[in-house]
N, C-alpha and C positions, 0 to 999 in steps of 0.2 A: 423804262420803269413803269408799273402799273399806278395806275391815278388810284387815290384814295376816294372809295366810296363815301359820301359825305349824308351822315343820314339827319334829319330837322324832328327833333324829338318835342310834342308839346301837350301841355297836360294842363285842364281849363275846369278840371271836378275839385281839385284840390282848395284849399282857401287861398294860395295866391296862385296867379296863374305863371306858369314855366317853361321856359324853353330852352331847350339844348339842343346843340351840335354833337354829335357823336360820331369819331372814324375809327378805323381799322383800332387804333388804341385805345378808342374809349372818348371820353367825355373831352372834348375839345373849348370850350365855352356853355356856358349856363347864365341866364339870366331871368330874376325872378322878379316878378310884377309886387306891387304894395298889397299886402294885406289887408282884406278891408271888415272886418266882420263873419271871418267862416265858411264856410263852404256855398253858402245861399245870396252873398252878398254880389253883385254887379258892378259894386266898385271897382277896378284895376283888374277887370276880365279881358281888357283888348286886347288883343294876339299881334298885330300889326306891327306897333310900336316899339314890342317887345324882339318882335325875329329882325325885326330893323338894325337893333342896338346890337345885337345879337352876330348880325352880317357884319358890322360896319368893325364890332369888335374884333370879327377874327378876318379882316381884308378879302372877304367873298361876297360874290353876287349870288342873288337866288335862281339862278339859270345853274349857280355849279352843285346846288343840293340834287342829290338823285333817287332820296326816298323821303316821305315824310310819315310819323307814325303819330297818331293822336286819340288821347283817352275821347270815347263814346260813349261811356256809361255801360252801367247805370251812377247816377248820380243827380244833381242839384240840373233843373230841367235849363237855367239860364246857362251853367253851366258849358252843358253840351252840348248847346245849341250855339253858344260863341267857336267852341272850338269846331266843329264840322264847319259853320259858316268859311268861318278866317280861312280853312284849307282850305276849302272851294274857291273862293276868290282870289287866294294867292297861286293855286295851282290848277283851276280849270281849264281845261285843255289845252295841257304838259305832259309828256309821257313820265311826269314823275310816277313814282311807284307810293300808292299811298297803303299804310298800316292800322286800319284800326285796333286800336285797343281795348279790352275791355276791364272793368274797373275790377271784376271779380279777380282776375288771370294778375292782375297785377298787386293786389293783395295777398293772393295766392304766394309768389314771388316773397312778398314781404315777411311771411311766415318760414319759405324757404332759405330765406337769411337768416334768417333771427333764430335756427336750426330748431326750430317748434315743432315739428313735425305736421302732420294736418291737421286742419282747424277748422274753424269756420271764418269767413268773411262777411263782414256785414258794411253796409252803405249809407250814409243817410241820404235820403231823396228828397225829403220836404223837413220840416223842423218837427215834425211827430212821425213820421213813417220812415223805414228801413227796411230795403232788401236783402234780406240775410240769402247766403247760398250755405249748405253744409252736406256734403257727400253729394255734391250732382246735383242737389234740388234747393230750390231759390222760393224762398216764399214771401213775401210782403206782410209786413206788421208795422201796428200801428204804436206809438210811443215805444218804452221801454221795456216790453214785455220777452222781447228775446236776450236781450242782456238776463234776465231772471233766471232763465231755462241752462245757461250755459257752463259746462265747470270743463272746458278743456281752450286751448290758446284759439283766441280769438284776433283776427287783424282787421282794425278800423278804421273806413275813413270817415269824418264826422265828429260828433262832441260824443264822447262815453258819456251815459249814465251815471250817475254819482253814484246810485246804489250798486253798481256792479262791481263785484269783488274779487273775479277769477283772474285769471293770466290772459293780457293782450298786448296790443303792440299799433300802434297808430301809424298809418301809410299816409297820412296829411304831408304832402308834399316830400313824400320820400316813393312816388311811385312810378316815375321815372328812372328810378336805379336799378327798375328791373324790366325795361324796354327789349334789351337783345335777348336775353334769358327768355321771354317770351314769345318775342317772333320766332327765335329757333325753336324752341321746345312744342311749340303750341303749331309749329307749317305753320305761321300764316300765310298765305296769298296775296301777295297786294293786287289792287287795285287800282283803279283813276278815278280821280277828285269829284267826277260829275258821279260817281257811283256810291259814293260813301253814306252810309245810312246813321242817323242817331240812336243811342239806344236807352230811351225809352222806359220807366219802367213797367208799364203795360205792355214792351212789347221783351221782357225779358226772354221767356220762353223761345220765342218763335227765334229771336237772335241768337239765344243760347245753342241751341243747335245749329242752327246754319254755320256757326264759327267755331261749330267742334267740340263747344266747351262742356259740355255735360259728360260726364264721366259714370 
């Protein structure tokens, strides 16, 4: 009988931080960290404690995970520095197969549910600046000036604009429901743990291409 590939799904941009077990049929366990404040908050960002509960929940050791995929950003800069760290330290040199993810590709996703058609996606990084992507290009603004500009579905992670009045859909912690959807559709590559890079939003551009995503 073929072993179930067990894949460690974890998501550390959203305002609580998440992790899932995902096999052959899908979502096997999930457990979600405390909310603490929003996307920017530090509170209940530890990955550790979480894939702990996580393990102990579904009777596995972390020698039996054989991939793990984890949002990089862009996003909230503690963020994504908790989650690259946590991989690296729970899986450096493992021949696990690690998956970055990126925050756009998985909002992307979120629009592709929510049957929107294309849109734009926008990110908050800091509490006044967002990098919006829309058709391929990603620009950085600062407060709420692209919420202004926009009349077609929009997917958010972060706090909407109060003055914005178009059609959106918030991927705050619903961006992990589209993990396989985008490793398949998107090839990604994996990789190993001592390789994984953050992504930055100064370093949008240069990442945006090397992982395919510019369209």
């Amino acid at each position: 009988m073929r072993r179930e590939r067990l894949l460690l799904a974890i998501d550390t941009v959203s305002p609580a931080t998440e992790v899932r077990l995902l096999g052959n049929g899908g979502i096997r366990e999930r457990v979600v960290g405390e909310e603490g404040g929003g996307v920017f908050s530090r509170r209940g960002k530890d990955v550790a404690p979480l894939v702990a509960d996580l393990l102990r929940r579904s009777g596995l050791e972390l020698t039996e995970i054989a991939g793990v995929a984890v949002t990089i950003g862009p996003g909230s800069y503690t963020g994504i520095r908790v989650g690259v760290a946590a991989v690296q330290g729970l899986f450096f040199g493992t021949d696990v197969s690690v998956y970055p993810l990126s925050t756009f590709a998985l909002l992307e996703e979120v629009l592709e549910r929510e049957k929107a058609g294309e849109g734009t996606v926008a990110v908050q990084t800091r509490r006044n600046e967002w990098a919006v992507r829309k058709e391929g290009q990603v620009k950085i603004i600062e407060g709420g000036e692209w919420s202004r500009e926009l009349r077609e579905p929009v997917a958010v992670l972060g706090t909407v604009p109060e003055h914005f009045s178009g059609r959106w859909f918030s991927g705050n912690n619903r961006l992990l429901d589209g993990v396989g959807r985008v490793i398949e559709s998107r090839a990604l590559l994996p990789s190993k743990a001592a390789e994984l890079e953050p992504w930055y939003v100064g370093d949008c551009y240069a990442i945006s291409r090397r992982l395919g995503e510019e369209r």
